[in-house]
C-alpha positions as CSV (number, residue, x, y, z in Angstrom):
1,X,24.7,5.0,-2.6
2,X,26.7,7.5,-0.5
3,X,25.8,10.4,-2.6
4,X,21.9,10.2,-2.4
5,X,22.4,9.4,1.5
6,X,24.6,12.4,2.2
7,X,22.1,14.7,0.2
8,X,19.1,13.3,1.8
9,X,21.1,14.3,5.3
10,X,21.7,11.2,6.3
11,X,24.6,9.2,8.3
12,X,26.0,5.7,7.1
13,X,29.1,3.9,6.7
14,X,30.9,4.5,3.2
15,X,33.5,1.2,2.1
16,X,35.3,2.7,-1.1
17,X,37.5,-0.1,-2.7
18,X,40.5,1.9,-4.1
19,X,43.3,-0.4,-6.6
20,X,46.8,0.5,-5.5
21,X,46.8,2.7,-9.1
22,X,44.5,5.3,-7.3
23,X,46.0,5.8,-3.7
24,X,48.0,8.9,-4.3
25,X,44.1,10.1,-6.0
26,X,42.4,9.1,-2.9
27,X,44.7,10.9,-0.8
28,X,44.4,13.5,-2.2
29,X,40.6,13.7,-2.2
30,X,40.8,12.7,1.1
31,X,43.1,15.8,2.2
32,X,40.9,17.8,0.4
33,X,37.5,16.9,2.3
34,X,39.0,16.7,5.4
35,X,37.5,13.5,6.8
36,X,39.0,10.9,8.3
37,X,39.3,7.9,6.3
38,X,40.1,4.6,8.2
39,X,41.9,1.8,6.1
40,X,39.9,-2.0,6.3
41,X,41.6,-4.6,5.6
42,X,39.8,-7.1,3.2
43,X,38.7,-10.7,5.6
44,X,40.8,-14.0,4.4
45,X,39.7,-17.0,2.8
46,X,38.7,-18.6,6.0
47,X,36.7,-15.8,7.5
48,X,34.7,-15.5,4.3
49,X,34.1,-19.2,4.5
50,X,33.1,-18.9,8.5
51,X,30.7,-16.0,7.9
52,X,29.0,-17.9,5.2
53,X,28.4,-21.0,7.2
54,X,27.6,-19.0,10.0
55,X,24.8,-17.1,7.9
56,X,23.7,-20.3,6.6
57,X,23.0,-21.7,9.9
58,X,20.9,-18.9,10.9
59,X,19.3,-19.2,7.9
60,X,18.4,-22.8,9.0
61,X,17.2,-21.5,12.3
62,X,14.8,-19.2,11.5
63,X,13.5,-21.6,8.5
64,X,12.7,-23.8,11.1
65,X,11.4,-21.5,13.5
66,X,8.9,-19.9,10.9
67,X,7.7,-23.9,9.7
68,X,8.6,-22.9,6.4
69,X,10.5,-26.3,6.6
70,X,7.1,-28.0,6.5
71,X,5.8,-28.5,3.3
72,X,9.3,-30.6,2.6
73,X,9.4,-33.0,6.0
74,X,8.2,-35.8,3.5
75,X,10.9,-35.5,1.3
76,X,13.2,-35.3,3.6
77,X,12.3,-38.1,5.6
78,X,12.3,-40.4,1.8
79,X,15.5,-39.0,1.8
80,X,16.8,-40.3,5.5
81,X,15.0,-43.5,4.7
82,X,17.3,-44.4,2.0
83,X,19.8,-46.3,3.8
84,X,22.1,-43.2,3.8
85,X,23.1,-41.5,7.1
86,X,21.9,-38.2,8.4
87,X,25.4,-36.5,8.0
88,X,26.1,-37.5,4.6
89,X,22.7,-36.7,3.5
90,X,23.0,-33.1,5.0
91,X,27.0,-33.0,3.7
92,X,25.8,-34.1,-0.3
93,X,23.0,-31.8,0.7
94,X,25.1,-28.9,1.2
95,X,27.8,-29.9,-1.4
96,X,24.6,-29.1,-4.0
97,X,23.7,-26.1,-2.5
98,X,27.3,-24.2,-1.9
99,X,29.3,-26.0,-4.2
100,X,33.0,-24.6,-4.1
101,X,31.7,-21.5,-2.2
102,X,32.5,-23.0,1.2
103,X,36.4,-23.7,-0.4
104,X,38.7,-21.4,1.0
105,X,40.9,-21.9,-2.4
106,X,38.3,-20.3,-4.2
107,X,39.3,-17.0,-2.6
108,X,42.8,-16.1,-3.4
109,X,44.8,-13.5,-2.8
110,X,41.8,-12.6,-0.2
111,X,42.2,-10.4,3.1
112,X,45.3,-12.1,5.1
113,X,46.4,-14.6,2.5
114,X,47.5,-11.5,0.3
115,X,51.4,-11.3,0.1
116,X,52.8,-8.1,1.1
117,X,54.1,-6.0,-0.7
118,X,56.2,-3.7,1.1
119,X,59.8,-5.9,0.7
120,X,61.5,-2.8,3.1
121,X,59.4,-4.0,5.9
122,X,59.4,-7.2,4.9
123,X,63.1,-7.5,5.3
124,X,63.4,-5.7,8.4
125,X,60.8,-8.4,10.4
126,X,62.0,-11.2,8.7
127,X,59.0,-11.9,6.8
128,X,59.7,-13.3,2.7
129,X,59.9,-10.3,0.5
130,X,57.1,-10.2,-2.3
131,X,58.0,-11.3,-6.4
132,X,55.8,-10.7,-8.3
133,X,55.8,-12.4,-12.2
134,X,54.7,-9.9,-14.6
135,X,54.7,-7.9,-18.1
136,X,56.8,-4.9,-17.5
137,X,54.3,-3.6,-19.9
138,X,51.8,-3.8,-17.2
139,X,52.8,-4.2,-14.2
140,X,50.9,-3.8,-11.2
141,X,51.7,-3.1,-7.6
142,X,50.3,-3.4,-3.9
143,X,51.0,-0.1,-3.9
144,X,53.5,3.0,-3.9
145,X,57.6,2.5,-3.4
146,X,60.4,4.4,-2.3
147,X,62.2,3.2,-5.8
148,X,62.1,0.6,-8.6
149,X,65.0,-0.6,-10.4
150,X,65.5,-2.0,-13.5
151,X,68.4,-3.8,-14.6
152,X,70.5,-6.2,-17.2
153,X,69.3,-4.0,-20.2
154,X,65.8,-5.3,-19.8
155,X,64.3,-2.0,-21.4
156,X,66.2,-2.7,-24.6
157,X,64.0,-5.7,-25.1
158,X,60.7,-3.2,-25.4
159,X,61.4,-2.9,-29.8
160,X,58.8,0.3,-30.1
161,X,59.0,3.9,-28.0
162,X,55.1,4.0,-26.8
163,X,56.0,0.3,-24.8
164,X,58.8,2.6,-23.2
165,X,56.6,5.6,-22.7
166,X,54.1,3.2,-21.1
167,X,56.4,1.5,-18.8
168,X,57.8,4.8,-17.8
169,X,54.3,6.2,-16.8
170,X,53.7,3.0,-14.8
171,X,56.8,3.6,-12.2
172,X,55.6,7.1,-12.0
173,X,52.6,6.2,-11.2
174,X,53.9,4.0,-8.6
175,X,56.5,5.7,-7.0
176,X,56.0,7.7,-3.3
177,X,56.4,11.2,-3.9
178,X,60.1,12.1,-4.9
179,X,60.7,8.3,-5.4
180,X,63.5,7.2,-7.8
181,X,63.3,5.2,-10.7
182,X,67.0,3.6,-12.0
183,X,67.7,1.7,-14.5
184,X,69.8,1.1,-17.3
185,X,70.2,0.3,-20.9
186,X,72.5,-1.1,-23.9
187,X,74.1,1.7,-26.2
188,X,74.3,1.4,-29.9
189,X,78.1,1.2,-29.7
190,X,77.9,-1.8,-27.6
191,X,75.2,-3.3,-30.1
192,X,77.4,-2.1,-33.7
193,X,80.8,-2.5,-32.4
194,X,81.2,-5.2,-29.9
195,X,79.0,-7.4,-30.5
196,X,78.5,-6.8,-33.9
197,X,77.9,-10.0,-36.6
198,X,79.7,-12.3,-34.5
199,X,79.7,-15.4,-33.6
200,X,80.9,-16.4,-29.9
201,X,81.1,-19.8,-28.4
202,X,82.3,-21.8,-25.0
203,X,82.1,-25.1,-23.4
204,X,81.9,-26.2,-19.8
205,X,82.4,-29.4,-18.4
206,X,78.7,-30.0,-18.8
207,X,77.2,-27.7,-20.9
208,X,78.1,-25.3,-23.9
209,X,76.3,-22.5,-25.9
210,X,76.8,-21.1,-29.0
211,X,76.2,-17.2,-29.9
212,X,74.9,-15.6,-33.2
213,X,75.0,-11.8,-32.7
214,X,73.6,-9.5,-35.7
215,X,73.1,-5.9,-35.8
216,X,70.1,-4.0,-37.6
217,X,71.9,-0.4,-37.6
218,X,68.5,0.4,-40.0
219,X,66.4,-0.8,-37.3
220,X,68.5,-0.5,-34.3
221,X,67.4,-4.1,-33.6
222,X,70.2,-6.3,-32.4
223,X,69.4,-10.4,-32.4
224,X,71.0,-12.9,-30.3
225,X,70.5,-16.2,-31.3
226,X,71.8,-18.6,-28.5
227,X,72.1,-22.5,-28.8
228,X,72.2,-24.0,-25.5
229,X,74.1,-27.8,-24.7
230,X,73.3,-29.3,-21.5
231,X,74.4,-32.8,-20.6
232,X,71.8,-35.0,-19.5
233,X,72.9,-38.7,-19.1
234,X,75.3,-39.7,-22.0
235,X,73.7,-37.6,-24.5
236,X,73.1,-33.8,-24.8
237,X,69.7,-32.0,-24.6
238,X,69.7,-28.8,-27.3
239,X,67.7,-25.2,-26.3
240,X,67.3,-22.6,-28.7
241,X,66.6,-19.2,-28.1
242,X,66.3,-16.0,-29.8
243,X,66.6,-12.5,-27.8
244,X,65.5,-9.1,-29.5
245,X,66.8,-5.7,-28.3
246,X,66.6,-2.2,-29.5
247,X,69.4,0.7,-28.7
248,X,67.5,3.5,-28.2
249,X,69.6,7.1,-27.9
250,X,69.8,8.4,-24.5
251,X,68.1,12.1,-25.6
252,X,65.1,9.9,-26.7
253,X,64.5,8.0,-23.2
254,X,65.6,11.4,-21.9
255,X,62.4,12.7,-23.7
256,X,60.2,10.2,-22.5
257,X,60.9,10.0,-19.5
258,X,60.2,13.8,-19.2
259,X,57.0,12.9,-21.3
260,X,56.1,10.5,-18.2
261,X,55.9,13.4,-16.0
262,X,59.4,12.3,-14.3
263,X,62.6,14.1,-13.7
264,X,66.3,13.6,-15.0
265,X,68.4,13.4,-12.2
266,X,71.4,11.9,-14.1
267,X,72.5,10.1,-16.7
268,X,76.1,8.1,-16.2
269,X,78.8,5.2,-17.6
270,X,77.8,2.0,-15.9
271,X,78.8,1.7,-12.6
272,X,80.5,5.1,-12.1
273,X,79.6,8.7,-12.1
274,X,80.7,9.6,-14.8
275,X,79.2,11.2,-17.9
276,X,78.5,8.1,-20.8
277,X,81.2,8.5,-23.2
278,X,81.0,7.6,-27.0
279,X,82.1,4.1,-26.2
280,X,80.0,3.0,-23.4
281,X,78.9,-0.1,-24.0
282,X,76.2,0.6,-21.0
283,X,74.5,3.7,-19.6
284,X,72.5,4.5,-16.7
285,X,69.3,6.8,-16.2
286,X,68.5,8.2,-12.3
287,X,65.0,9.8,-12.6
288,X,62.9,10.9,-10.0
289,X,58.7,11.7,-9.7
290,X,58.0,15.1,-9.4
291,X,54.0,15.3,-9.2
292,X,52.8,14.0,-6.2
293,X,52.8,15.5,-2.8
294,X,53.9,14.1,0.2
C-alpha cells in the first residue's frame, strides 16, 4: 500500500519484488526518482523454516500466558493418558498442524539455495557455473549478461519466423546494455546441396547410425531421420530420431533481428571474417542491444 502511505505523508518500508525481465525497468524508475533502492536478498529454505517455528513458539507462549489453553487441558491430558509419550504426541501434534510447511524442500530455489546466475563470476571464484534446461522459446534468466551465444544451428530448428522474432526479443531483453548476441545458422545451400536426399551411414566398433537427409526447397524444411545402433551385451539396442530444421535467408533474420530492437554488427562465413559466400554451408550473425542505458 505504498501509494496511499506516501499520499497520506507517511514513512514505511516499501519491498518491491522485481522478475529479472524487469530490472533494466526498475532502474530506470529508480534513476528517475532519485531514491536509493537497496537490493534484499530473499531468506533460504532453512531461515523460512526457523522463523516459522520460532513464531510458533511464541505463539505457544502467549496462548499459555493468556489461559486461552484452558478450555482444552482435558483433552490434552486424554491425550497424554493414552500410552503415547509427551514428545510424540506434541511431534504428531504438530505434523497435523504444519504439515510440509516446516520442510525445507518445500521451498526451492528460495533465498541462498538459488543457483547463481552470473557464470563470469562464478568462474573466477571457483564456484559451479549455472545451466539452466529450457525452451529457447521462453527462456528465462537470473538476470542481464554481457552476451549469449547460440550455436550448432539450433535456430534452424525454430520452423516459423514469429518463434525467431520471439527468441530474438528475449536476448534483448536480457542482455546488459550494448551486450552481444552471436549465433549462427544453416544456409539453404548447405540444406539443397550437400546434404541433399541422401542417405549417409558409419559404423564404430560399438555403435552405428544410419542418415536419411530430405530437402523441402517449397518449405525450406530439411528432415534428418537418424537410426542409432548401440551395442548392449550381445545384441544391439535401436534409437530413432527425427530432426526438423528450416534455412531461413540471412536478409530475413537480418529483418528480425532489427524488428527485436537489436543491431547488426556483422554477418560472416563460419569461423572467419569474411563475408558468407553463395556456398557457405554456415553463417554467422554478431548483433548487439542498442536500447538500454548503462
Amino acid at each position: 500500500r505504498i501509494g496511499r502511505t506516501g499520499r497520506a505523508g507517511k514513512k514505511g518500508r516499501a519491498v518491491t519484488f522485481v522478475t529479472p525481465g524487469e530490472m533494466h525497468r526498475f532502474k530506470l524508475i529508480r534513476d528517475t526518482v532519485g531514491t536509493a533502492i537497496s537490493h534484499i536478498e530473499p531468506p533460504a529454505a532453512d531461515q523460512i523454516v526457523a522463523a516459522k517455528k520460532e513464531r510458533f513458539s511464541s505463539r505457544i507462549a502467549e496462548a499459555a500466558a493468556s489461559g486461552k489453553h484452558v478450555p482444552f487441558l482435558p483433552f490434552a491430558e486424554k491425550l497424554l493418558a493414552d500410552g503415547v509419550s509427551p514428545g510424540a504426541t506434541l511431534a504428531a501434534v504438530l505434523a497435523l498442524v504444519f504439515k510440509d510447511e516446516l520442510d525445507p524442500a518445500r521451498y526451492p530455489g528460495i533465498g541462498g539455495s538459488r543457483p547463481r546466475a552470473n557464470s563470469r563470476r562464478a568462474w573466477e571464484d571457483g564456484t559451479d557455473i549455472l545451466f539452466l534446461q529450457q525452451d529457447m522459446r521462453e527462456f528465462e534468466l537470473y538476470g542481464t549478461v554481457g552476451s549469449i551465444i547460440c550455436t550448432c544451428d539450433s535456430l534452424n530448428y525454430l520452423l516459423e519466423e514469429d518463434e525467431l522474432l520471439r527468441v530474438f526479443r528475449l536476448a534483448d531483453n536480457y542482455l546488459d546494455p550494448e551486450g552481444l548476441f552471436i549465433f549462427d545458422v544453416n544456409t539453404e545451400y548447405k540444406f539443397r546441396e550437400v546434404l541433399a536426399d541422401q542417405v549417409r551411414a558409419e559404423t564404430f566398433e560399438d555403435a552405428a547410425y544410419i542418415w536419411e537427409n530430405s530437402y523441402d526447397e517449397e518449405q525450406k524444411i530439411n528432415e534428418y531421420l537418424v537410426t542409432f545402433f548401440r551395442r548392449e551385451g550381445e545384441l544391439y539396442r535401436r534409437d530413432e530420431e527425427a530432426h526438423y530444421e528450416r534455412a531461413y535467408p540471412a536478409a530475413t533474420l537480418t529483418a528480425l533481428l532489427e524488428q527485436a530492437g537489436l543491431k547488426v554488427l556483422g554477418v560472416y562465413d563460419a569461423f572467419t571474417l569474411e563475408p558468407p559466400r553463395p556456398d557457405s554451408e554456415r553463417i554467422c550473425f554478431v548483433a548487439r542491444e542498442q536500447k538500454k542505458t548503462k
